[in-house]
Backbone bond lengths (Angstrom), bond angles and torsions (degrees), N, CA, C in turn:
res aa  C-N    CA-C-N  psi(-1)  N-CA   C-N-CA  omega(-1)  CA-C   N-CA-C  phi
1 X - - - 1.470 - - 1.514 109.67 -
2 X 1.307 132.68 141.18 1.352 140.51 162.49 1.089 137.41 -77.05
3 X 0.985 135.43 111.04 1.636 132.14 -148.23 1.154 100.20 -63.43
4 X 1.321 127.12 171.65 1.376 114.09 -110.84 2.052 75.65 -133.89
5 X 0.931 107.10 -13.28 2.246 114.15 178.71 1.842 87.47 -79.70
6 X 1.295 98.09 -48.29 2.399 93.09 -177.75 0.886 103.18 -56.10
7 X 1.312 129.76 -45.60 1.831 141.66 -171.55 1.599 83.65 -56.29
8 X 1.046 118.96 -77.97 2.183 131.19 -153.23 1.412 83.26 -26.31
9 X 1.734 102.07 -68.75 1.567 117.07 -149.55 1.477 107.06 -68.24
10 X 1.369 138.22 -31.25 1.339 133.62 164.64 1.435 109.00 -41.74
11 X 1.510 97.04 -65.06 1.649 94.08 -174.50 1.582 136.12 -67.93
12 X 1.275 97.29 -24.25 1.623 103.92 160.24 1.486 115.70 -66.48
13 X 1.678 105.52 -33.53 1.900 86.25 178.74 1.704 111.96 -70.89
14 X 1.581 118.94 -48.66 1.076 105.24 160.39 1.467 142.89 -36.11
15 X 1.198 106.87 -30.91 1.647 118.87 174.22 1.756 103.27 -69.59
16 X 0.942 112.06 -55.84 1.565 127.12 169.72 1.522 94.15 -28.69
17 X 1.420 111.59 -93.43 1.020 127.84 170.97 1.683 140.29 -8.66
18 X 1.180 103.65 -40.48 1.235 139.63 170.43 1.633 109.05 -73.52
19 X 1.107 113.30 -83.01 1.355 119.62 -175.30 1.617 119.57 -67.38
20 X 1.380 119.83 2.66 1.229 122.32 -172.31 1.989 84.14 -108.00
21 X 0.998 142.61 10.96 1.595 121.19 163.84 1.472 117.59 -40.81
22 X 1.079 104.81 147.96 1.976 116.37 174.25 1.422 100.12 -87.27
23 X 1.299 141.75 -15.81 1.222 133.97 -166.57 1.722 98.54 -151.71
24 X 1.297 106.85 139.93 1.813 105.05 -146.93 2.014 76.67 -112.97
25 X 1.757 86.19 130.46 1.494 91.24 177.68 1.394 96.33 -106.33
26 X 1.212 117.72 -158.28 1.891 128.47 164.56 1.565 109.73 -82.85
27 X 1.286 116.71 148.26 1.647 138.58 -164.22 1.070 98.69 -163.26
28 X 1.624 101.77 126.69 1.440 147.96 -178.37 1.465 100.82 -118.34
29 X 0.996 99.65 146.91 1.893 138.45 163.69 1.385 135.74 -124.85
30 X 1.513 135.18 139.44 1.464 106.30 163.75 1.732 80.05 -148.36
31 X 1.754 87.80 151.88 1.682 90.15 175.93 1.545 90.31 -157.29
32 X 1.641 89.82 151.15 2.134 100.74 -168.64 1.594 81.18 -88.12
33 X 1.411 126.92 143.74 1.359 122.43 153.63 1.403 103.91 -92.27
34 X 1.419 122.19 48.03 1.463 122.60 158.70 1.496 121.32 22.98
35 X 1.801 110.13 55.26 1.021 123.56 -170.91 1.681 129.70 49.32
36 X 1.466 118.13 70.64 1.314 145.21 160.84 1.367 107.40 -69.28
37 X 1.842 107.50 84.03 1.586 111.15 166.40 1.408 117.58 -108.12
38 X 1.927 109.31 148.49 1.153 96.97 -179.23 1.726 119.47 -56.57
39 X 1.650 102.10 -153.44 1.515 89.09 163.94 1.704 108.82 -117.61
40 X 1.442 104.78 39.82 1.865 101.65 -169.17 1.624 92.49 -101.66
41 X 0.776 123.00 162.09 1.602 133.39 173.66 1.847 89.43 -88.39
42 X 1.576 102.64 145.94 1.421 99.84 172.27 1.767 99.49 -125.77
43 X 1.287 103.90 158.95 1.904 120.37 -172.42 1.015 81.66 -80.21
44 X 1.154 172.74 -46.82 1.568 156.37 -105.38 1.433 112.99 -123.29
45 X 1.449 117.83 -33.67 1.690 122.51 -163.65 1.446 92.33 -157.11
46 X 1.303 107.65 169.62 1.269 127.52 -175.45 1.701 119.40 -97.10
47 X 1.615 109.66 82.08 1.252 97.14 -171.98 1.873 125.36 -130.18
48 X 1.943 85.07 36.11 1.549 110.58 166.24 1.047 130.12 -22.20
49 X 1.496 119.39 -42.80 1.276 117.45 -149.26 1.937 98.33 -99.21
50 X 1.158 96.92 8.26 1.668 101.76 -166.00 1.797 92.73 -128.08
51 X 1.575 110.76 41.43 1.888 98.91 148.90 1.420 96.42 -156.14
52 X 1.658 109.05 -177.93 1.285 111.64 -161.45 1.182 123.96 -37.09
53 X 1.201 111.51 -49.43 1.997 111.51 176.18 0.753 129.38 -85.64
54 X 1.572 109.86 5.01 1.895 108.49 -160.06 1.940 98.27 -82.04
55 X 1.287 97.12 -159.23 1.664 91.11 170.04 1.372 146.65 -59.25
56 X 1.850 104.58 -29.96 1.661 118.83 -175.91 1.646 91.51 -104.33
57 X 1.127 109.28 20.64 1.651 100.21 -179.42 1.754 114.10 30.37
58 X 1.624 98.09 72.39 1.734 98.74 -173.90 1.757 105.18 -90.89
59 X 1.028 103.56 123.80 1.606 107.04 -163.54 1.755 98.52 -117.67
60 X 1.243 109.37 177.45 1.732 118.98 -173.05 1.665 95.58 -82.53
61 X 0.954 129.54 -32.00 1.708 128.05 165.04 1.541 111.94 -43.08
62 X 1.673 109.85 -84.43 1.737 117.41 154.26 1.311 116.09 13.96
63 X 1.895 82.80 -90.12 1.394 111.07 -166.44 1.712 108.80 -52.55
64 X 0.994 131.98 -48.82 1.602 146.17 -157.78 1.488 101.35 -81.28
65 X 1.529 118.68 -16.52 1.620 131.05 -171.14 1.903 87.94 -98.24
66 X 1.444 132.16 -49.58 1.301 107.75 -163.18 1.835 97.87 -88.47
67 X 1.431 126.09 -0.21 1.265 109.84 -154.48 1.798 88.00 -90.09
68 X 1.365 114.50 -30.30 1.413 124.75 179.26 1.641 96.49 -72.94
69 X 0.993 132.32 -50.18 1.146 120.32 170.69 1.893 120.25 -61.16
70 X 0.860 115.02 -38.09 1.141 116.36 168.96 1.843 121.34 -56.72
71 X 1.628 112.15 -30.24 1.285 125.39 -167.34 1.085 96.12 -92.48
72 X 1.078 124.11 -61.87 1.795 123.14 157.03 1.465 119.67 -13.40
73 X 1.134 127.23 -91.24 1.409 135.32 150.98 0.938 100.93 -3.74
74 X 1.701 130.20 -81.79 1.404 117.45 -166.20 1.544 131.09 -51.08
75 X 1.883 100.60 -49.02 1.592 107.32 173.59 1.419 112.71 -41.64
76 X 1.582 102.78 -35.66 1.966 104.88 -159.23 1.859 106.93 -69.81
77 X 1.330 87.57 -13.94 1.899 104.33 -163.24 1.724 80.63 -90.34
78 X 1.322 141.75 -73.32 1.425 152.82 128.70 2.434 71.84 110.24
79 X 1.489 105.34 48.26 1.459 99.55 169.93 1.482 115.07 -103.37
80 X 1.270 108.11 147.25 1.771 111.11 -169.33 1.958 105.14 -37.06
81 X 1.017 103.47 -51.62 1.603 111.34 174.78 1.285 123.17 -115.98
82 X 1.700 129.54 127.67 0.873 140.31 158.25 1.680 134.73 -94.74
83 X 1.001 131.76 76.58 1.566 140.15 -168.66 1.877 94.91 -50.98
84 X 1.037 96.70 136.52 1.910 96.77 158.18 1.621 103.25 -133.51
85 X 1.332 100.20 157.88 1.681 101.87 153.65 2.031 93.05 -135.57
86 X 1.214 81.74 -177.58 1.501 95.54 177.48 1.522 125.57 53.88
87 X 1.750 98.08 53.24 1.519 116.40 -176.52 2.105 99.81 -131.18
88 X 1.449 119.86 108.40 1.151 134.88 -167.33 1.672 100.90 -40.65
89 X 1.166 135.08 -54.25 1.134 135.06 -139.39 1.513 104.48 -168.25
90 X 1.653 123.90 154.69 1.301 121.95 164.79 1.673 138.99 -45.16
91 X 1.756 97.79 -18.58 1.464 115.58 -152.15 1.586 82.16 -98.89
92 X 1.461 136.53 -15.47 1.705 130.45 165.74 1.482 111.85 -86.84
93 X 1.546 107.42 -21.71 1.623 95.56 174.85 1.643 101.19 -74.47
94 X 1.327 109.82 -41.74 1.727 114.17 -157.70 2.098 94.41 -68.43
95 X 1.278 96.09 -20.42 2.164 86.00 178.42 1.773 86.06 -84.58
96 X 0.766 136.65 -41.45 1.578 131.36 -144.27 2.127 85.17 -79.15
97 X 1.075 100.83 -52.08 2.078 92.84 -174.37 2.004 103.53 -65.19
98 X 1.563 100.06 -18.29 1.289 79.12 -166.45 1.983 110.27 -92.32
99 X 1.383 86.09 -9.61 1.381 96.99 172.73 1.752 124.51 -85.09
100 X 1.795 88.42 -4.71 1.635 89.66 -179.54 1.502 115.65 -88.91
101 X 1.141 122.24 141.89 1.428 119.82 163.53 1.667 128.71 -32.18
102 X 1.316 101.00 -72.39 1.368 142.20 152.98 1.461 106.13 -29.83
103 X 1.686 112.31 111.53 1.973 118.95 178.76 1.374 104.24 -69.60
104 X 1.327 134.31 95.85 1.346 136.55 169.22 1.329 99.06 -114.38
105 X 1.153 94.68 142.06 1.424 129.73 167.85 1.345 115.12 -81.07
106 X 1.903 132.42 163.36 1.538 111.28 169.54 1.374 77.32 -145.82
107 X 1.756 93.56 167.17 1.644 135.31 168.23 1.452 99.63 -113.14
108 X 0.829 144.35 105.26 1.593 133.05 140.32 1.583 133.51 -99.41
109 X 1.553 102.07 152.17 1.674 103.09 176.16 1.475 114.14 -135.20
110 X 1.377 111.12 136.89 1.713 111.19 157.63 1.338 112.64 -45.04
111 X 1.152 126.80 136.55 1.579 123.69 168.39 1.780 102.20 -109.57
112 X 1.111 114.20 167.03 1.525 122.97 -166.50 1.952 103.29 -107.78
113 X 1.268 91.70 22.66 1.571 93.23 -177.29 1.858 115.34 -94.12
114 X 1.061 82.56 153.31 1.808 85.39 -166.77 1.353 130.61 -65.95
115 X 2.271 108.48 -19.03 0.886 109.63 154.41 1.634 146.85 -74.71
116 X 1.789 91.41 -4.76 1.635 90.27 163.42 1.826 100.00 108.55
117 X 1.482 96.65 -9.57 1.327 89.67 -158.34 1.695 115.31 -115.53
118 X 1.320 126.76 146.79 1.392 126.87 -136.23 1.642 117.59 -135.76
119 X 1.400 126.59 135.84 1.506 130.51 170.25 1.309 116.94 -44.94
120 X 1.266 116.65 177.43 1.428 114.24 -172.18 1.913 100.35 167.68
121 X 1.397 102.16 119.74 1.821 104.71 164.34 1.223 125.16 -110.17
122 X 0.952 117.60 122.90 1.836 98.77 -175.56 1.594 97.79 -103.48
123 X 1.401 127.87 151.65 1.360 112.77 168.25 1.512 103.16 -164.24
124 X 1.601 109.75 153.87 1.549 109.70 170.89 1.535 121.69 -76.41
125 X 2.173 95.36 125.17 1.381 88.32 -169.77 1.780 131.60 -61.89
126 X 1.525 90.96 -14.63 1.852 84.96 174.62 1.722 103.90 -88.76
127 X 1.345 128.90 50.90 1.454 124.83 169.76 1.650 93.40 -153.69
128 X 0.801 136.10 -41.97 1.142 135.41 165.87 1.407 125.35 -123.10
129 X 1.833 109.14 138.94 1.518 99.81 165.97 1.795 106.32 -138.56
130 X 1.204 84.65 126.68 1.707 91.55 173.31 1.248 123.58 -51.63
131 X 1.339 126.02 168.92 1.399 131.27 -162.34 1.549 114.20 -155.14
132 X 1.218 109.89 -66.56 1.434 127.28 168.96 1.326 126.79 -127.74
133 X 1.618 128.97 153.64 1.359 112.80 178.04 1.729 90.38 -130.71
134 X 1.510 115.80 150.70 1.209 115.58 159.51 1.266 117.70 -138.01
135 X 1.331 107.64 110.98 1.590 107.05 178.71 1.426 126.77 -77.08
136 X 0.971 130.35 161.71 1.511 141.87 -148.39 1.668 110.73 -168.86
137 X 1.168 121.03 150.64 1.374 149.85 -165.51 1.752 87.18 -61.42
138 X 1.785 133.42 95.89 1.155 111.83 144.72 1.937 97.74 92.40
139 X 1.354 111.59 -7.91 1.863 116.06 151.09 1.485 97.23 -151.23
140 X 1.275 82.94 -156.02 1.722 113.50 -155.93 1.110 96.37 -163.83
141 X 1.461 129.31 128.66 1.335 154.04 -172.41 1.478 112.24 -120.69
142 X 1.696 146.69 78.83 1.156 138.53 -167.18 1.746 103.04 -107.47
143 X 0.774 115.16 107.31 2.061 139.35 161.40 1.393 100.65 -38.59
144 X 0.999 124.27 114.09 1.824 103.77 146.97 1.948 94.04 -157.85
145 X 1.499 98.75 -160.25 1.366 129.24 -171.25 1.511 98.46 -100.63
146 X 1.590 125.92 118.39 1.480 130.95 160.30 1.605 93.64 -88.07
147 X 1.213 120.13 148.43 1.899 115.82 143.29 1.449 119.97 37.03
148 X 1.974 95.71 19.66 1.378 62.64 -177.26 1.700 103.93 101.04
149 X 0.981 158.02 7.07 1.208 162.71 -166.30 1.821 112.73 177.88
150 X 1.449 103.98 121.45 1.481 124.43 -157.97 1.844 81.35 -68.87
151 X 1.636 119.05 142.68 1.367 141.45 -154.11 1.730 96.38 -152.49
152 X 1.027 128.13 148.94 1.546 144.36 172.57 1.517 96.16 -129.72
153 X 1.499 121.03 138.14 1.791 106.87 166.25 1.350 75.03 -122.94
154 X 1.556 124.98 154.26 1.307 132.61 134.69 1.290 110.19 -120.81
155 X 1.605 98.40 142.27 1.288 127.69 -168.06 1.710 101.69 -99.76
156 X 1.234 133.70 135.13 1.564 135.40 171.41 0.766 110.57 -167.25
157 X 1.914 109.88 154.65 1.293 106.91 -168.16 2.289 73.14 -150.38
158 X 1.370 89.97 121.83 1.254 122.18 171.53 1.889 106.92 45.11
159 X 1.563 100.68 46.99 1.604 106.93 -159.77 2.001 98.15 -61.62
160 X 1.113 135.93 121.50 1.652 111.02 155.59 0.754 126.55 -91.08
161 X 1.824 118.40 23.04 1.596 110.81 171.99 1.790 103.52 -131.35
162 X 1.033 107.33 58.35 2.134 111.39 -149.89 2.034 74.71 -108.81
163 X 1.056 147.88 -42.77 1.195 134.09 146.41 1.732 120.25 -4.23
164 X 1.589 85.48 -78.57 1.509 78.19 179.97 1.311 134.68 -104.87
165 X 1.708 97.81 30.82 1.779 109.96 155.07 1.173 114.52 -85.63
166 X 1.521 117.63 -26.83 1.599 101.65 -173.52 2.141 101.87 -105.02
167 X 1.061 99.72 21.83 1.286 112.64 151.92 1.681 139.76 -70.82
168 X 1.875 71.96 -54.66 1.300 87.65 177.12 1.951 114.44 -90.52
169 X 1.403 119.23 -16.14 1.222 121.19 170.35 1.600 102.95 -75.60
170 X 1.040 137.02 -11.55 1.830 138.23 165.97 1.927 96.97 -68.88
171 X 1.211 96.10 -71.07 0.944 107.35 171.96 1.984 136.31 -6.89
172 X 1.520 81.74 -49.81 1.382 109.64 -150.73 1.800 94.36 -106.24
173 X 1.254 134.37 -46.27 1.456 146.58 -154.07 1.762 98.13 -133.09
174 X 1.567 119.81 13.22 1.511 102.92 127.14 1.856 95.24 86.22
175 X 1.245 86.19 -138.32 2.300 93.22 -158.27 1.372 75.27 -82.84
176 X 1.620 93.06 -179.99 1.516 134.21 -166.08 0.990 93.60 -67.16
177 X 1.487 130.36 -74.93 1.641 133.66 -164.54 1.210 107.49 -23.38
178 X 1.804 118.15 -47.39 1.461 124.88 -126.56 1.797 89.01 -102.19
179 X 1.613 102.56 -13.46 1.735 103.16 -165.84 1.407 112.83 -125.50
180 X 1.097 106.87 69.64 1.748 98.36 167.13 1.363 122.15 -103.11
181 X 1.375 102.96 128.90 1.395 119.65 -161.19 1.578 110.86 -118.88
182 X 1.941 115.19 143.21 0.943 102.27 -170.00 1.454 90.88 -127.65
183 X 1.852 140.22 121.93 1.137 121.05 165.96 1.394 104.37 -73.49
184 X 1.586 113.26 163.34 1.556 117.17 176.04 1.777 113.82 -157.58
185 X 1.650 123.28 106.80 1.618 123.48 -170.59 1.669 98.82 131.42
186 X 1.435 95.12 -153.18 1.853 80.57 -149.71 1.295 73.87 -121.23
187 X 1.843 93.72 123.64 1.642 103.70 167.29 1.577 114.01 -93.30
188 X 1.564 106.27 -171.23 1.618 111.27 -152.88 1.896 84.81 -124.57
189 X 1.683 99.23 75.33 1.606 99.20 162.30 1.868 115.58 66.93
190 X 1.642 112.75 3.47 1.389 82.27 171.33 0.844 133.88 -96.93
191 X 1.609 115.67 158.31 1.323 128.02 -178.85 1.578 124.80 -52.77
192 X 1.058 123.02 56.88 1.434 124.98 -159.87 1.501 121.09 -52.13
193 X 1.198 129.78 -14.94 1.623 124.09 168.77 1.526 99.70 -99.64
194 X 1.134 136.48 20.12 1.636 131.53 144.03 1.519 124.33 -86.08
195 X 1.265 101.82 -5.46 1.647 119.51 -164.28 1.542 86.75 -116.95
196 X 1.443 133.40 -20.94 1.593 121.97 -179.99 1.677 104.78 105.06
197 X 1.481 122.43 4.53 1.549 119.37 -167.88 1.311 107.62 -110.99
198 X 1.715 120.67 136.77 1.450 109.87 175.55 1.438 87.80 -90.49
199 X 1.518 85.23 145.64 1.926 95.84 153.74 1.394 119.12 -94.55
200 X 1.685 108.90 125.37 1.727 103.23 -170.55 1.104 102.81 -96.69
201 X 1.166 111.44 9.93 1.773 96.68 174.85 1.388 121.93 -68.89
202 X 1.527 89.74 -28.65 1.828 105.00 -160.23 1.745 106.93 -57.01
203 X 0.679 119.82 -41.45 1.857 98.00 179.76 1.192 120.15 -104.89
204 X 1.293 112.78 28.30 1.759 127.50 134.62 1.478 107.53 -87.19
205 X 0.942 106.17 -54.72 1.895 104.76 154.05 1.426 142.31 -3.23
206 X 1.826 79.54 -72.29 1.498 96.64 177.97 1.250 126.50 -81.00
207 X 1.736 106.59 -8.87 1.328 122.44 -164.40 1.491 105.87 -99.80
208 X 1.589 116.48 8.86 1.267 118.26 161.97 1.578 111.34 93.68
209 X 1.397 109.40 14.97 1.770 120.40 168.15 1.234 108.64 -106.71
210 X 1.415 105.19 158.37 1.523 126.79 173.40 1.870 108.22 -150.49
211 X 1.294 73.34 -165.96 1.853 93.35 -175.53 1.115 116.57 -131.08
212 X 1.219 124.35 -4.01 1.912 136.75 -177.63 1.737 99.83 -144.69
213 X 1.051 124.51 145.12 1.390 156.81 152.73 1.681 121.78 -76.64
214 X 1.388 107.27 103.16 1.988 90.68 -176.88 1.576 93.27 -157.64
215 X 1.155 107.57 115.17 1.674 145.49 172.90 1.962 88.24 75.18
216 X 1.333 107.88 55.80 1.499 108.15 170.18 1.662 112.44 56.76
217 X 1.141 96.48 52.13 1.407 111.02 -179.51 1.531 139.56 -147.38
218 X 1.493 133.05 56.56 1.277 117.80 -146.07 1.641 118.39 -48.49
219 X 1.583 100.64 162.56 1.375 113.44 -148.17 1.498 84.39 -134.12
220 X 1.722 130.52 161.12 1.041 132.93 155.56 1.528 100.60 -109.86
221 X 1.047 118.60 93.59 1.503 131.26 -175.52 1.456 96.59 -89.29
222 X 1.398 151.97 -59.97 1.633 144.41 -155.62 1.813 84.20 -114.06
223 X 1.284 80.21 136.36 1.835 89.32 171.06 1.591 119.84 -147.47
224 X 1.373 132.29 144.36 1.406 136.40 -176.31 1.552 124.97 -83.30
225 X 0.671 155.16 72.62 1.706 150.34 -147.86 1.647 105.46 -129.04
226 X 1.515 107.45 119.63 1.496 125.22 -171.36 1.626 108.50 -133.53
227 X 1.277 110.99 161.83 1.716 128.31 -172.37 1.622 85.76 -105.28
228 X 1.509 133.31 -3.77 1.525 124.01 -174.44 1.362 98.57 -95.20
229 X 1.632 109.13 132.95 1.603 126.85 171.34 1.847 110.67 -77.78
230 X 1.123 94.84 161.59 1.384 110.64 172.98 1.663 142.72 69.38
231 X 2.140 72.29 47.79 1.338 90.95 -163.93 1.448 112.99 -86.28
232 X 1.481 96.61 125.57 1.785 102.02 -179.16 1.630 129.50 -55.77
233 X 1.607 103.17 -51.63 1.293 115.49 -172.55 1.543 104.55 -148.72
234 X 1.475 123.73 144.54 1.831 116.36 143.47 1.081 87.54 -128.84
235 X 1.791 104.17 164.38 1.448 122.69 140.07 1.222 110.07 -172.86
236 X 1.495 124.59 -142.40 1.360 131.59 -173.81 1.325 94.23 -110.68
237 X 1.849 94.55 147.66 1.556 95.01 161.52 1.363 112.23 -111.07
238 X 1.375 117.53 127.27 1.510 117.21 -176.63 1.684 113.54 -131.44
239 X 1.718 96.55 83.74 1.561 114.94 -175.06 1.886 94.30 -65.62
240 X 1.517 117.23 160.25 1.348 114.77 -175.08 1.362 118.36 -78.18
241 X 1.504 100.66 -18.56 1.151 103.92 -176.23 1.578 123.10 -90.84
242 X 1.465 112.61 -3.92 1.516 129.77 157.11 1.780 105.11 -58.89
243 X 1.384 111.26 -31.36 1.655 91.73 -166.79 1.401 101.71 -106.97
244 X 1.395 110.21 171.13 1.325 115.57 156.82 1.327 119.59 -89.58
245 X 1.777 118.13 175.85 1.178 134.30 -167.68 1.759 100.52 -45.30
246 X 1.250 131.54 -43.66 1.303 120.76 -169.33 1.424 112.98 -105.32
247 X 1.887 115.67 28.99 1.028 120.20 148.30 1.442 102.49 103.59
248 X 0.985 128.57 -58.83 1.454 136.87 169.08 1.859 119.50 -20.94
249 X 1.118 129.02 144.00 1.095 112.64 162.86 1.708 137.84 -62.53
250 X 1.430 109.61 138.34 1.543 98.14 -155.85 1.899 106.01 -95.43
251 X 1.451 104.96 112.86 1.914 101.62 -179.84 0.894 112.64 -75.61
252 X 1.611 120.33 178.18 1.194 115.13 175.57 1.182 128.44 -94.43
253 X 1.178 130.54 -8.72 1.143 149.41 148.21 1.578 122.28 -105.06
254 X 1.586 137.06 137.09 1.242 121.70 172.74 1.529 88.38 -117.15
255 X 1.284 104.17 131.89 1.586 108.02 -148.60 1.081 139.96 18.97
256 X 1.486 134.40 -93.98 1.308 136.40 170.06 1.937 113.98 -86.02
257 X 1.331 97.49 -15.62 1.462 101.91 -178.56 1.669 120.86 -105.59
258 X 1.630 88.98 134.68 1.602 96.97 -168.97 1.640 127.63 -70.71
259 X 1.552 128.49 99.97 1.261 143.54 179.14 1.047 116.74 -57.88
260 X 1.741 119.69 -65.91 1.622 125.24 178.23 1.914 83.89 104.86
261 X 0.870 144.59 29.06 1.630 121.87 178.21 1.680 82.29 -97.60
262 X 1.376 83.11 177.38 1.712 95.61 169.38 1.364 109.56 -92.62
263 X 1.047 144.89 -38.56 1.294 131.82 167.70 1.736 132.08 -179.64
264 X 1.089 122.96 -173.45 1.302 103.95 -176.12 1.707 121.88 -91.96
265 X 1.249 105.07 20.29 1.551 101.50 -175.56 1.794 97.58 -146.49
266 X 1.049 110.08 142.13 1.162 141.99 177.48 2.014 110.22 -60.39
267 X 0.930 127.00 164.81 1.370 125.77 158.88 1.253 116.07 -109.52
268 X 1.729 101.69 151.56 1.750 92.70 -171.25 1.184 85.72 -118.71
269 X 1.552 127.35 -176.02 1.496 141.35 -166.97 1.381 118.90 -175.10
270 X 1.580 128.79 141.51 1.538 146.80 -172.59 1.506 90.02 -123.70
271 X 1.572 106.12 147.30 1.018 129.41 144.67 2.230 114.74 -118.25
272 X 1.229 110.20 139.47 1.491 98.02 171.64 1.572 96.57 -103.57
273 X 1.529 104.10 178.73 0.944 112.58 167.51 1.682 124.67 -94.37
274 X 1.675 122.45 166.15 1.401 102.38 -143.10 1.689 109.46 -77.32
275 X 1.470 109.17 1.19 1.545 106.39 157.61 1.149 129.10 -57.46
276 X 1.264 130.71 -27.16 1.582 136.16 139.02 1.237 116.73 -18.12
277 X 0.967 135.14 -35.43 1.458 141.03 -130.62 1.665 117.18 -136.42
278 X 1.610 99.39 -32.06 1.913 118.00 -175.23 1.087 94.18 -140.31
C-alpha cells in the first residue's frame, strides 16, 4: 500500500491536470453522500437513528453542516455532471443545489431500497439536458442530450441486475453513435468489457488509489465505466479538507460518535476529450 500523503499528492496532480485542459471536454462525477438524512422520521423505513432523539442525535445544525459540505464538494468538483447516491429524499437534493454556488440543475428518484435512501443528478443545463429517466431495481438510468450528442448516465449502487439494464438500454436507443453510455457508483461485480464498457478507474487502481479506506487500505469501492472513447483523465478527488489528520477520508460519524466530515468515500471523476463535445 502507498502511504497515504503519495496517494494526496498523486491525486492532486491529476486533478491539476485535469482541470488545466486548453479545450474544455465533458466531466462527470459521482459521490455516495454516505447517507444524507433529513431530520423528519419517515412512516416507510427505519430511519430513527438519524433525528433529534434518535441515536446520533441528527439535528437541523448536523444536517445544514454536511449539506454545505456536501455543496462545497460539488462546486470544488464544479463538473458538467454530478451523480449522487445516498441523499434521503428530493427536499436534501433541492437544499444541497440551493446551497451550491454553482447553477445546477437536478433529476431525482425514489429508490425502492429499504434504507430510504435515493439517486439524484445534478447537471448544467447548457451541457446537459435530460430526456428520460428509467428506474430500475438498485439504479437509475436518465436519457438525455450531452453537447449535442445523445448520453445515458446510470446511476447504481450495488445493482445485480445492471447487466441487463444496459442490455436493454442497447436495445432500446439502437447503434453506437446513437448510445453512449456512462455507468457511475459501486457496481455488484460486473464484468464490464463483456457488456462493451471500459472501466476507467482501473489504472488509478493499479496505481495504488482509491476512494474508501477498509482495514487501512484504499479500496476503489464507486467506479465510472463507459462504451465512450477519448477519455482524457479519471481519478479520485481528494480535497484536504475531505480527509482527516491521518489522511483517510473524514465521516460523519465514526460509529456512534459525531465527526462532522462529509463522509466516508471520496469522489471520483472523468474528464473526455473535447471530441466528446464537437
Amino acid at each position: 500500500m502507498k502511504a497515504v500523503t503519495t496517494t494526496i499528492l498523486l491525486l492532486l496532480s491529476v486533478l491539476h491536470c485535469c482541470t488545466a485542459q486548453p479545450a474544455r471536454g465533458f466531466s462527470a462525477a459521482f459521490y455516495d453522500a454516505d447517507g444524507l438524512y433529513d431530520t423528519i422520521p419517515s412512516p416507510f423505513y427505519d430511519d430513527g437513528d438519524y433525528t433529534p432523539r434518535g441515536r446520533l442525535r441528527w439535528d437541523s445544525r448536523r444536517y445544514t453542516r454536511k449539506v454545505e459540505s456536501v455543496a462545497r464538494l460539488i462546486d470544488s468538483l464544479a463538473t458538467d455532471l454530478v451523480a449522487l447516491y445516498g441523499v434521503e429524499n428530493e427536499q436534501v437534493v433541492r437544499d444541497i443545489t440551493a446551497a451550491c454556488r454553482c447553477d445546477y440543475a437536478y433529476v431525482h428518484a425514489t429508490s425502492d431500497s429499504d434504507n430510504g435512501l435515493d439517486f439524484a443528478l445534478l447537471y448544467f443545463g447548457d451541457r446537459f439536458m435530460p430526456e428520460r429517466t428509467i428506474r430500475w431495481s438498485n439504479a437509475l438510468a436518465i436519457r438525455g442530450t450531452a453537447c449535442g450528442r445523445p448520453l445515458t448516465i446510470v446511476i447504481t449502487h450495488r445493482c445485480s441486475s445492471l447487466g441487463v439494464l444496459t442490455t436493454r438500454l442497447r436495445e432500446m436507443y439502437g447503434a453506437a453513435e446513437d448510445n453512449n453510455i456512462m455507468i457511475m457508483g459501486t457496481p455488484n461485480k460486473l464484468n464490464f468489457p463483456e457488456y462493451g464498457f471500459r472501466d476507467a478507474t482501473a489504472r488509478a487502481e493499479r496505481a495504488g488509489r482509491g476512494n474508501a479506506v477498509r482495514a487501512g487500505n484504499w479500496q476503489m469501492r464507486d467506479r465510472i465505466a463507459t462504451n465512450i472513447s477519448g477519455i482524457a483523465c479519471f481519478d479520485v478527488y481528494a480535497a484536504r479538507w475531505l480527509l482527516t489528520r491521518a489522511g483517510e477520508p473524514a465521516p460523519t460519524y465514526d460509529r456512534s460518535r459525531y465527526v462532522g466530515g462529509c463522509g466516508r468515500y471520496l469522489p471520483v471523476f472523468i474528464y473526455f476529450d473535447e471530441t466528446f463535445a464537437y
